[in-house]
N, C-alpha and C positions, 0 to 999 in steps of 0.2 A: 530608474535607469532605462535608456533605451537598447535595443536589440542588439546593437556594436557594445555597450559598455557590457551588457551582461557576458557575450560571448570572447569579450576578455580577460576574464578571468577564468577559463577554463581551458587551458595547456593542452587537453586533450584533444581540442579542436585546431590545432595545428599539426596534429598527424597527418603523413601521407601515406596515402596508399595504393602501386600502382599509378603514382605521381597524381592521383585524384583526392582532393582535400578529405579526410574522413565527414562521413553526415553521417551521426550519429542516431539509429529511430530503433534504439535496443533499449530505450526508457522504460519501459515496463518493465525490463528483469532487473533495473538498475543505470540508473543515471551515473555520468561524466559528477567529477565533484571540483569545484571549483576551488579557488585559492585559497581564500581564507579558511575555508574548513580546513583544507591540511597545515596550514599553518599555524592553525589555534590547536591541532591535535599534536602537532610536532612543537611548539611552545611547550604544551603540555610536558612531554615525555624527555625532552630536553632540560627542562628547567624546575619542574615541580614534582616529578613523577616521586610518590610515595603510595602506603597503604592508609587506612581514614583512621580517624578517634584517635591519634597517639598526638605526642605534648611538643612536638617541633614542628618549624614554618613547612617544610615540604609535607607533611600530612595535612595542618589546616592549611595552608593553599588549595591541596586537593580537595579539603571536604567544600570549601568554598567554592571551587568550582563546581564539583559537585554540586550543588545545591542551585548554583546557576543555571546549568544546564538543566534539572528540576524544573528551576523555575520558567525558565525557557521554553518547555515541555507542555508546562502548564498552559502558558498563553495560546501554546499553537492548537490546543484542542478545546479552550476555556472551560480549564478545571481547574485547582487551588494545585499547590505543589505537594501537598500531604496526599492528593491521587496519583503522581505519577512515580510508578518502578520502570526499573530498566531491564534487560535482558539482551543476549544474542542476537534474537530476530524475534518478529511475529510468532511464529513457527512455534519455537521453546518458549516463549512466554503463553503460548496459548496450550501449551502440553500441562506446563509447570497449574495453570491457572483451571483446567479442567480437573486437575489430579485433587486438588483443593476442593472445589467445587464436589465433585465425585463422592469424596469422601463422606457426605451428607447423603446421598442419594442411593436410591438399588431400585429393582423388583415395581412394577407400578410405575416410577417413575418416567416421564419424557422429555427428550431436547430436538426442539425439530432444526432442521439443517434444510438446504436449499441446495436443487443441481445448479444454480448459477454461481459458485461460491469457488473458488480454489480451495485445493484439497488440506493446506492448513486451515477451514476451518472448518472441515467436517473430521478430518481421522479424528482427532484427538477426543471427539466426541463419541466416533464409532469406537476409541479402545475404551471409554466407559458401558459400553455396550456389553462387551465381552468382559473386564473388570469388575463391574458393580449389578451389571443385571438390566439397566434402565434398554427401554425403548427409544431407537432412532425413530423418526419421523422425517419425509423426508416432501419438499415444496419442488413442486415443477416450475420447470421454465417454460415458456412458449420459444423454440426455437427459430419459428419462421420473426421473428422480430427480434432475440434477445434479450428477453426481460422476466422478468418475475410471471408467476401466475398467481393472481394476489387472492383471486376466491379458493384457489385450492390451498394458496399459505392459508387464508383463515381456516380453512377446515381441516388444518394437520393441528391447530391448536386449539387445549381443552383444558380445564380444570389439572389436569395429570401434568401438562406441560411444566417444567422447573424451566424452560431459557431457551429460547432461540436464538441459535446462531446463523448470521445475516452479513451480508459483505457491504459494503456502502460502494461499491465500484467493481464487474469483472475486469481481473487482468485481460480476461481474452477479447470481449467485446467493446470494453469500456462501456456499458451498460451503466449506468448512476439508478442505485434504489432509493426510493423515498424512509428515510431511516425514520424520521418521525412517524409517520404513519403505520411502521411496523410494528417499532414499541410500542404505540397503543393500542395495535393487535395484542403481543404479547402481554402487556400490561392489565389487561382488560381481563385476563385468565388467571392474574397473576404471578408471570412468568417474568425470569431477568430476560436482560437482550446481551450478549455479547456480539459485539460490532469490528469486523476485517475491515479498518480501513486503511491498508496496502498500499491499494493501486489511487484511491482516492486521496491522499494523503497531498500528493505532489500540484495535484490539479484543482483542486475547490477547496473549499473554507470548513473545517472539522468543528461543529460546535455539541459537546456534550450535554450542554445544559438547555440547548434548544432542542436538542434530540429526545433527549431523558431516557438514556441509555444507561446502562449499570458499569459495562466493561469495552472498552475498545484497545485494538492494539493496530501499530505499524512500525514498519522497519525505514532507516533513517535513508540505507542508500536507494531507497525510490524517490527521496526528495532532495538529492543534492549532499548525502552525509554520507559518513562508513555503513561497513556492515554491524550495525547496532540496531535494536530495537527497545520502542517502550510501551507501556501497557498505562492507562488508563482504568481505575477501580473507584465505584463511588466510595467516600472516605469507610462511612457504616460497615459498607460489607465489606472491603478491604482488612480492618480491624479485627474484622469477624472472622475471615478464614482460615479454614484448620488445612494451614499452606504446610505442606515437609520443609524443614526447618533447623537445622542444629539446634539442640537445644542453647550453648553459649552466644549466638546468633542476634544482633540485634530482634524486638518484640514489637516497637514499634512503628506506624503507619509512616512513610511509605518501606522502609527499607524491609519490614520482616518478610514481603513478596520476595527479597533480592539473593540468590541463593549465594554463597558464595564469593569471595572477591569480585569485583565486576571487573567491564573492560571499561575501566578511567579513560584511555584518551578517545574511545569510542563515543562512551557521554560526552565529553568534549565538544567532542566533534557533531552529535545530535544537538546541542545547544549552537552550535558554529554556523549549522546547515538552515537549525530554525534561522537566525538571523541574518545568513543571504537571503533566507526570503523575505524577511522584513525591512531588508533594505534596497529592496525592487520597490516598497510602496511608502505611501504618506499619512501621518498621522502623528497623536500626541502620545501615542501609547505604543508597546511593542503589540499588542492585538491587535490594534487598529493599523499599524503597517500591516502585518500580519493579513489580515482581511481584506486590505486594499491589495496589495499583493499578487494573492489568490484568486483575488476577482477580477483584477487582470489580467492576468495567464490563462484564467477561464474563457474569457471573451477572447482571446488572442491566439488560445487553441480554439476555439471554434470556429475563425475562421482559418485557421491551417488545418482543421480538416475537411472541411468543406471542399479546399482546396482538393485535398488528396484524394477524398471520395469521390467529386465529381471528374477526378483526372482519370480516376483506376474504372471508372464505371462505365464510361464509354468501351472498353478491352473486349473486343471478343472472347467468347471463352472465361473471363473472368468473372466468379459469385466473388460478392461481399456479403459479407454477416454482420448485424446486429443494424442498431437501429440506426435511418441515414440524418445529414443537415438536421438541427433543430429540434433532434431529440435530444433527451436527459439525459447526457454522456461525455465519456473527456473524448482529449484527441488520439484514440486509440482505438484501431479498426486492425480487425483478420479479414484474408482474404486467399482462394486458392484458385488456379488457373489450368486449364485443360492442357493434357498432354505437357504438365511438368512439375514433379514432384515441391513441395514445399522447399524441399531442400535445396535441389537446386536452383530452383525462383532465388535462395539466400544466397547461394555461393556463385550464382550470377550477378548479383547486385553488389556483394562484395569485391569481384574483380571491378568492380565503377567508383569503388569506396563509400556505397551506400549499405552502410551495417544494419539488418535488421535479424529478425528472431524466428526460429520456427519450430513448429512440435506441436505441444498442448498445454504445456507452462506449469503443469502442475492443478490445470483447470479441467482433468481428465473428462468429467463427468459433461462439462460443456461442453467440449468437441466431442466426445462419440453423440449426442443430442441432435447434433449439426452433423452427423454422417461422415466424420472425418475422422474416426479412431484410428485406420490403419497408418495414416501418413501426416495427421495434423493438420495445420496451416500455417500459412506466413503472416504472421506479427508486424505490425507497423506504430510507433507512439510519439506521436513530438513532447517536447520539452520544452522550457523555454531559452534555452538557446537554440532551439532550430528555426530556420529561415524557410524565406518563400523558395530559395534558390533552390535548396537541396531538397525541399520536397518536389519541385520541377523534376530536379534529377532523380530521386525516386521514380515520379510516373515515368520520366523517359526510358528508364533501366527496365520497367516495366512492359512496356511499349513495344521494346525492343523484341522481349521476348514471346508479345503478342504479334509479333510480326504486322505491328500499325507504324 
């Protein structure tokens, strides 16, 4: 699809506001979702909605969709559908999935963690800290550029290490880490890898099996879905853990992860969202749309940020952070500007109907690194339906307040 067909099917970009069409660049806390998602979620809840395993059509319709969206799941991260559970968000499935994990571990042990990471993927690892006893370990960032510090990751990992958790993308920077190469850090100690890919989800191609990753998780509305999430478990250890559970509770791979009733029309909808993106691309296979897709939005955010970096970067007065044009990153750039708080850089842009995001995202550890803990920064992230237009009109709103 080209740039007009995408951007109609999403209702939300016919808001006004302030008689200024909305441009929407609040992608990174959660994307506009477009039609067919709510449609294939409201089909759902209208027409099929039951509980699973019982012996009439509205239950196996659900388990059937159910299993779609599974399967669905599976294609967008290239796993088998016996690896993927579902959940809430990221967030609870990476609580749910440490508590598990934990329960093997105490005293002696370690998981090293990275300041480049949003803070779902370190608490849940520091409450096994204080829980079980094990050692955090923790990998620097190099600030002045936004990226990993990769001699000091290898030297937080040793023999002791049980799993490193590692983001495949900052929210804050849009920084992209080399995920292969990490795992074979960790692997090499014999460590699992749990993998946040969040913010990465929406903008590049997720391949587990090129990774050789153990565990990855992301939530649906950063790619065009609900607030759902799903988690990603090699089958082996999946079967293996000693996950909290009801005992009457399905036992088997994938649901024994799935705690309780789920949210149906939320899977739904995470099956509905993967297939908007597979039908942005071409191919004989839903992976292969899928991958073409992804690699298109890739290149197409790269050059809408290009755009926006080199717009914002001429500003008096204005830093940008993380790495510029040409590095290994989505289209998602922070940025804060002399003599005007984050916040009001937002609530100025918002009178222009250019919606963007400010604070720390939950990326705490990043922004105090970057010298910005008391007031944050201003969040910027195209999507694919944002235009060359409205990022114009970002830099101008900008501009404005650069007094250029």
């Amino acid at each position: 699809m080209n740039l007009a067909d995408i951007r109609a099917l999403f209702p939300a970009l016919s808001r006004l506001h302030n008689e200024f069409p909305v441009a929407y660049f609040d992608g990174p806390g959660g994307t506009q979702v477009p039609v067919p998602v709510v449609e294939a979620m409201s089909d759902y809840l209208y027409h099929h909605n039951a509980n699973t395993h019982w012996n009439y059509p509205t239950s196996a319709e659900t388990d059937a969709m159910l299993q779609a969206a599974r399967e669905a799941a599976a294609d967008f991260v290239n796993a088998t559908w016996r690896e993927i559970a579902f959940g809430n968000n990221m967030t609870t499935l990476t609580f749910h999935l440490a508590r598990a994990l934990g329960r093997g571990w105490g005293p002696g042990d370690e998981i090293v963690v990275t300041e480049l990471d949003h803070h779902a993927n370190v608490a849940p690892w520091r409450a096994l800290e204080r829980e079980r006893g094990v050692t955090i370990r923790v990998a620097r960032m190099d600030p002045a550029r936004g990226v990993l510090d990769w001699d000091h990751l290898a030297a937080q990992l040793s023999p002791r290490t049980r799993l490193l958790a590692i983001g495949a993308a900052s929210n804050a920077l849009g920084t992209m880490t080399d995920i292969a190469e990490a795992v074979k850090l960790a692997r090499a100690v014999g460590a699992l890898t749990f993998v946040d890919a969040v913010h990465h989800a929406a903008h590049a191609v997720i391949d587990v099996r090129a990774w050789d990753c153990d565990f990855l998780a992301c939530s649906s509305y950063k790619f065009y879905g609900p607030h759902a999430g799903l988690l990603y478990a090699r089958e082996s250890l999946l079967a293996a853990l000693d996950v909290p559970k009801l005992d009457p509770a399905p036992n088997e791979v994938p649901e024994r992860l799935e705690t309780g009733t789920q949210n149906h029309e939320g899977i739904v909808g995470i099956g509905a969202a993967i297939g908007f993106i597979a039908s942005m691309g071409t191919g004989e296979t839903r992976r292969a749309r899928i991958v073409d897709a992804l690699t298109m939005l890739h290149t197409r955010g790269e050059a809408l940020f290009s755009m926006l970096w080199n717009g914002l970067a001429g500003i008096p007065g204005l830093r940008l952070f993380g790495l510029p044009p040409g590095g290994r990153r989505t289209p998602t750039l922070s940025f804060v500007l002399d003599g005007h708080t984050p916040t009001a850089i937002a609530r100025h842009l918002a009178t222009r109907g250019v919606f963007v995001s400010d604070g720390d995202f939950y990326a705490t550890t990043v922004i105090e690194r970057l010298g910005q803990a008391e007031q944050g920064v201003v969040r910027v992230g195209c999507a694919c339906y944002t235009s060359e237009a409205e990022v114009a009109r970002l830099i101008a709103g900008v501009r404005e307040l650069g007094g250029v």
